[in-house]
N, C-alpha and C positions, 0 to 999 in steps of 0.2 A: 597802396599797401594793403588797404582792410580788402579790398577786391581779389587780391593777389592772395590771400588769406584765406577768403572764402572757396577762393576757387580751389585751390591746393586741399581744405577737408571736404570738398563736393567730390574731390578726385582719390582722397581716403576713402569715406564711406563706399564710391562705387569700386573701388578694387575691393571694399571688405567682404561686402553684400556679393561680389561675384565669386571671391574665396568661399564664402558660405555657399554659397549655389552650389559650386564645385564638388567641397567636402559634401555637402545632402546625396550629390548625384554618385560620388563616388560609394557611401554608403549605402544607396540602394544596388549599386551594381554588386556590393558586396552582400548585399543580403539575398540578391533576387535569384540565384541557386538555390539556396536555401532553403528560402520561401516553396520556390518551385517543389522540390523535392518534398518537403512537408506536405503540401497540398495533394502529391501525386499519391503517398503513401498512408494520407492519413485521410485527406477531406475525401476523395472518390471513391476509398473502402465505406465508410460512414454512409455515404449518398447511396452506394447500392446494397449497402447492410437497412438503410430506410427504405428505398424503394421495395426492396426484397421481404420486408414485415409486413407490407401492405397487400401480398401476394400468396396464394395457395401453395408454392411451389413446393414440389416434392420430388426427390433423385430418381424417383421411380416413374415419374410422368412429364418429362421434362418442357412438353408442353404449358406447363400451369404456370413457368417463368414469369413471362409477364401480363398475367391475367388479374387487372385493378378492378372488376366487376363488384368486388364486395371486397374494401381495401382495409373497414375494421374489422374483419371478423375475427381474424387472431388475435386481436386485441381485446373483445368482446368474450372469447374464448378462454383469457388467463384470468376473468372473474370469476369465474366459475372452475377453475382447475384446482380442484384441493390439493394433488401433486406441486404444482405450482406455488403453492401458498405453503405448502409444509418444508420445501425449500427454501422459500424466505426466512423461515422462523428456524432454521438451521442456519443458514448463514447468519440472522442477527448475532445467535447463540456464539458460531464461530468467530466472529468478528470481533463479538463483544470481550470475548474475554484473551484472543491471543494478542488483542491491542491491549487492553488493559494492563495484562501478565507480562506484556514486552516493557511497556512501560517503567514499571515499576520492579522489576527484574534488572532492564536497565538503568533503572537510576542508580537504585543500590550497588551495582557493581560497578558503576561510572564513580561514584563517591568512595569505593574502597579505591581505586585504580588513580583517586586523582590525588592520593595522600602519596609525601613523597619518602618514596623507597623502591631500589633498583628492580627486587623481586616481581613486585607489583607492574612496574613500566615493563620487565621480562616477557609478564603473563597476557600482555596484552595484545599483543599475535599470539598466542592463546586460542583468544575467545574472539578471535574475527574467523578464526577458522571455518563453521557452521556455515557462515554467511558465503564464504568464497566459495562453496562445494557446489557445483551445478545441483539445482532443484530435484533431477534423480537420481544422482548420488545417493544425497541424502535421504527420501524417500527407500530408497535402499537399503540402506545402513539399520532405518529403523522397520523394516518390512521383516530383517531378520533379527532384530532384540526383540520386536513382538511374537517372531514366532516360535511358540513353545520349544521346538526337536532342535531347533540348532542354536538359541538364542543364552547365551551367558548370564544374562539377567535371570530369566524361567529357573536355570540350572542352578543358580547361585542362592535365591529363593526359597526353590525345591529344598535343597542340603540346606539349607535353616529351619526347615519345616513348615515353611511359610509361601506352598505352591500359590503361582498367579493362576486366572484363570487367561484362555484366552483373549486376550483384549479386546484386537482388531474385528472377529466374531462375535463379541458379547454388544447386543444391542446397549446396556448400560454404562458399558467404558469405550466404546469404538470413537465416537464424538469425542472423546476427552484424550485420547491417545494421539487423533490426529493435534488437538489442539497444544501437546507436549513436546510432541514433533515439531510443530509449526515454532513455536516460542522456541525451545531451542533453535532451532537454525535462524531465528531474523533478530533473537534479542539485543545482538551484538551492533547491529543496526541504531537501534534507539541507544545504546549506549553510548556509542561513537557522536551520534549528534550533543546528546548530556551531557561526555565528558568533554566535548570542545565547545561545550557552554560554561561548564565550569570554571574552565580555563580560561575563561576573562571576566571573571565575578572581581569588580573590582576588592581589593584587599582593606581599603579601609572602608569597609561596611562591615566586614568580619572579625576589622578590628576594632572599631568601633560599638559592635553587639556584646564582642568578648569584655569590654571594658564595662559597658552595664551589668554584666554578670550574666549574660547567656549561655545555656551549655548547650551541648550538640546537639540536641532535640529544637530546643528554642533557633537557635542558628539556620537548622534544617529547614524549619516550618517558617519562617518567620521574616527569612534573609535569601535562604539560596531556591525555594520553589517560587518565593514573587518574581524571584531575578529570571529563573527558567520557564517562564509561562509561556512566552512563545516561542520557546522551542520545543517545547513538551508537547504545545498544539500542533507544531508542523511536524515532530513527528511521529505524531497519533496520526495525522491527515494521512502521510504517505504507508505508514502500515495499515491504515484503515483501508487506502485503494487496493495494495498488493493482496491485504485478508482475502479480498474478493475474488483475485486471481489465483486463491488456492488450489487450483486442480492438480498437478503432478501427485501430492502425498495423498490425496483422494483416489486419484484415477491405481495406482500402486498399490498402497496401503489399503481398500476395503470396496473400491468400484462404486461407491457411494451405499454401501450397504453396513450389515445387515438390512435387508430391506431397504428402506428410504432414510434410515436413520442418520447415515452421513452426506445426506444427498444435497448438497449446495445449491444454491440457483445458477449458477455459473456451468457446474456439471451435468443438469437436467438440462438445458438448454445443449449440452455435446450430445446428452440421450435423443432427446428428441430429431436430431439433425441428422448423427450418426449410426442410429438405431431402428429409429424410425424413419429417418429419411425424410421429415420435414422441416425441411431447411427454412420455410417460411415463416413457419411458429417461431420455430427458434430463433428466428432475425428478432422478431415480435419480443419474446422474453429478452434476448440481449438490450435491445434499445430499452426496454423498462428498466434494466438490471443497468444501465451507464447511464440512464436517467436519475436515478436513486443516486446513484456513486455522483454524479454531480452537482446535485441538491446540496447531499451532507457534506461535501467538499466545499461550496460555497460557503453553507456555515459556517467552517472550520477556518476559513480563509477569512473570510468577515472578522468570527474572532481574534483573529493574529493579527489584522488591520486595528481593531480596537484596541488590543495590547500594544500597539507600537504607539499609535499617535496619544493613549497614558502616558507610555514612560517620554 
């Protein structure tokens, strides 16, 4: 019997271990499109956007493709590009503050929206509107509230006595125009993550703070941003990658000008390509510029890992 026993869970375990085979095998057949298609459309751009940095090449001499005789010199090249460097420190600028402003724009309206009253749940297709609008659209919308002769805003100003100047032209509001645009159209974004954060704060923490004597302030600071830390990170992380990909309300709204004063690293890098026709630098500046975005993504990811395995 004990023989008959053992042999009956020898002949379990190998039907389990061959169900387990099965299921792994069938999950990579499910994955392996997938995969495929990822690799086709993401790793082989990547591989000849790097071989392509490491190259002269220019549209106008199509020869210089793939000539790796001197494979850092673009790179050698963006130490010394004050253009280069003065687009970084525009993007910090833009980055810094339309993530911050989305943030905290969205929270505050994730917290009126998650009090309950029909009005409020009404408004809330509302304010996802901005976000649904294709990129020039909207770019659009505000190309003409910034411009003086047909713009409502200018007009409505003006009859107060309180004319704007040109914005999108003024080297001193152009950077902050785009950045108004930007925050409008994505804040809706950071909210939507906050307010379905909100919405599972558990209840007795809140009522529990309330019972010590905390009012909304205390509550706010104290109870509900501990509780939203990692979703405040992840979505600072995802608005900090898209800030990067700002180009539509740039390339529309001001061509990175006055001068260089709205010139992104992202949109020097289409100058350089499409202007100049050095496709090779600009490989060079791309890979630095999603080198940078992967770094501070990492950080940002580290931190979220650190805030889960806290709570």
């Amino acid at each position: 019997m004990a023989a008959i026993a053992i042999a009956g869970r020898a002949r379990a375990r190998a039907a389990g271990s061959g169900a387990a085979a099965l299921e792994r095998r069938f999950h990579w057949w499910c994955l392996g499109p997938t995969l495929i298609v990822l690799g086709v459309v993401t790793l082989l751009p990547t591989l000849y956007l790097l071989a392509t940095s490491l190259t002269p090449l220019n549209l106008t001499r199509p020869a210089t493709q793939w000539d790796f005789s001197h494979p850092f010199r673009n790179f050698a090249f963006l130490l010394s590009d004050g253009r280069l460097h003065g687009s970084l420190w525009v993007q910090l600028k833009l980055s810094f503050w339309t993530v911050s402003l989305q943030l905290l724009l969205g929270f505050g309206v994730a917290l009126l929206l998650n009090l309950r009253s029909r009005t409020l749940e009404a408004l809330r297709t509302v304010f996802l509107i901005p976000m649904v609008l294709p990129p020039i659209v909207v770019a659009i919308i505000w190309k003409v509230l910034y411009t003086p002769d047909i713009s409502p805003v200018h007009w409505a100003m003006a009859s107060l006595g309180w004319p704007l100047p040109t914005l999108i032209t003024h080297p001193s509001y152009a950077l902050g125009a785009i950045i108004v645009a930007d925050i409008w159209e994505w804040f809706p974004f950071t909210m939507l993550m906050i307010l379905a954060g909100l919405q599972v704060l558990p209840e007795e923490q809140v009522d529990a703070a309330r019972i010590d004597g905390a009012g909304p302030w205390q509550l706010t600071v104290y109870v509900v941003l501990p509780f939203l830390r990692g979703v405040l990170l992840v979505a600072g992380l995802f608005r900090l990658i898209d800030s990067i990909k700002a180009f539509p309300l740039i390339f529309i709204l001001t061509d990175g000008g006055p001068g260089t004063v709205t010139e992104v690293t992202n949109y020097y890098s289409y100058v350089q390509a499409f202007n100049f026709s050095q496709l090779g630098y600009s490989s060079a500046i791309t890979v630095i510029l999603v080198s940078l975005t992967v770094i501070a993504s990492a950080f940002i990811v580290r931190a979220v890992g650190w805030e889960t395995s806290r709570e």
